[in-house]
C-alpha positions, 0 to 999 in steps of 0.5 A: 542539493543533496537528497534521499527518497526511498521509493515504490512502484505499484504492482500493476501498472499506471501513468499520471497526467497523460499517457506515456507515448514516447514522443515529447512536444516541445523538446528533444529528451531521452524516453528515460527522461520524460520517464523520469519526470516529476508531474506530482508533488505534496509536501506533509509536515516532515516528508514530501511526496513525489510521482513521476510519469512513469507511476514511481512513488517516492518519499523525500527522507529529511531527517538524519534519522531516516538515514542510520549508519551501514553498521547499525543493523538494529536502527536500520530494522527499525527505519525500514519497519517505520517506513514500510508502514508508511508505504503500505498505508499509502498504498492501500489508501491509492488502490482504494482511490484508484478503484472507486475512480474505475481509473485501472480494473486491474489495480490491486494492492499488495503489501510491500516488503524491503525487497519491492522497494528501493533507496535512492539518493542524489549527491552532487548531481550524481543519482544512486539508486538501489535494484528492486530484488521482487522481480514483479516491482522490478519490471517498472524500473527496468523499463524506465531505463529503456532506451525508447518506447518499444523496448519499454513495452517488452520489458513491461507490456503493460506500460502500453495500456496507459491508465492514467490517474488523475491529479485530483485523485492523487490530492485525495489520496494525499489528503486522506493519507496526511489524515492517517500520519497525523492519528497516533498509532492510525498508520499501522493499522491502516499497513496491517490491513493492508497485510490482511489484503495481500495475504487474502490474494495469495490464498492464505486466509488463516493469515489475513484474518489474523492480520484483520484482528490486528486491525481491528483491536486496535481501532476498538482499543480504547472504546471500553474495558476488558478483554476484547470480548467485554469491548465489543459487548459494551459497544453494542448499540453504538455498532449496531446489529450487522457491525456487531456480528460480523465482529463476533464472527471475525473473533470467533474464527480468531480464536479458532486460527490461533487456539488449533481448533479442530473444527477449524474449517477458514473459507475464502468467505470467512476472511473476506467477512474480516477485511470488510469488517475491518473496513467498516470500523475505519470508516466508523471511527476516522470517517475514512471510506476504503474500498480498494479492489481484492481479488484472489491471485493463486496459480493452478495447482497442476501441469 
């Protein structure tokens, strides 16, 4: 049987059903493959979804049109923009489950390019598969191939602490993620948020705010008339007090960010205050409780 996956890893590392030790029970394999092995599938309405022991996620592409030609550049930027949403979605709704679960206290989300992630495909029994170019995805994959658990853990040292995600998680995750698929336009602001947190991780604040604003009209769109100043006004009562403000402030310093304010002065405060807010609002209108961790991951800046 013929098929093409387009897959990830998680940043920080995670194992499904059990701990990986390199022993196996019942049979003599290779570390690579009960690496390799499938112990999470969900099917949606037209992809299913698959996870291995090793915390590889991969998307099953069906249709002709998940797979353009070499040659057509335009159609295949549009198929890795249509799926990147998708995995940056799903991403942030893992690491929100991951967190409330207290599976990994270091289980961050970080908004995933073309480069930290890869295609892979299956064509008369032989695999395929594309190099992660982000070294930090990279290490994962790298540490599958391994000949054997020791030499895993010097590619990945992290593989041997072994957070391990419960099944009934993952059924969390890809329910609420079959949710966001089936709301018109609700995956992109879902990946946008999901942007605002990776750029708040790096320090860039102007940035994740901006990308906080993206999700946040588009969760009021539709909610009343005129500029989005009028919306949030005629939304009042229904927001309630603290929503209400902390739109107005997250607006404010939009507005800020984008018209050179010269009083421009963005604290870490300021766009944690955005994604918080943009939280609240999906909460609000979809009844979808995010709560993944975020953390600031910049280097000292000396020697």
């Amino acid at each position: 049987m013929n098929k093409s996956y387009i897959a990830f890893y998680p940043l920080e590392s995670c194992t499904v059903k059990y701990k990986i030790n390199g022993r196996c029970s019942d049979r003599e394999i290779t570390f690579t493959e009960q690496m390799s092995e499938i112990i999470y599938n969900y099917k949606f309405n037209s992809f299913e979804l698959e996870m291995f022991r090793d915390g590889r996620i991969m998307f099953e592409l069906r249709h002709s049109n998940d797979m353009p030609e070499m040659l057509d550049i335009d159609r295949n930027i549009i198929c890795w923009n249509e799926w990147l949403l998708k995995l940056n979605a799903f991403y942030l709704i893992l690491a929100s489950e991951i967190n409330q679960c207290n599976v990994n206290p270091f289980f961050s989300v970080s908004a995933l390019t073309s480069r930290d992630v890869f295609l892979m495909s299956i064509r008369d029994g032989k695999v395929r598969e594309g190099i992660i170019d982000n070294p930090s995805f990279r290490k994962h994959q790298y540490a599958r191939i391994s000949s054997n658990y020791l030499e895993a853990i010097k590619a990945n040292p992290k593989i041997s602490m072994g957070y391990v995600v419960g099944i009934d998680v993952l059924n969390k995750v890809s329910q609420c993620f079959e949710i966001i698929l089936s709301i018109s336009g609700l995956t992109k602001t879902i990946a946008f948020l999901t942007k605002s947190i990776g750029e708040y991780e790096l320090g860039q604040f102007d940035t994740s705010i901006l990308f906080s604003w993206f999700c946040i009209e588009r969760l009021l769109k539709g909610k009343g008339k005129g500029n989005i100043f009028n919306v949030i006004k005629s939304q009042k009562e229904d927001l309630g007090d603290e929503l209400y403000e902390s739109l107005n402030k997250v607006r404010l310093n939009r507005n800020k960010i984008v018209h050179h304010d010269d009083r421009l002065d963005i604290k870490q405060n300021d766009a944690m205050l955005a994604i918080i807010t943009a939280i609240n609002l999906v909460d609000k209108y979809h009844c979808i409780k995010l709560k993944p961790r975020i953390s600031i991951n910049v280097k000292g800046f000396c020697l």
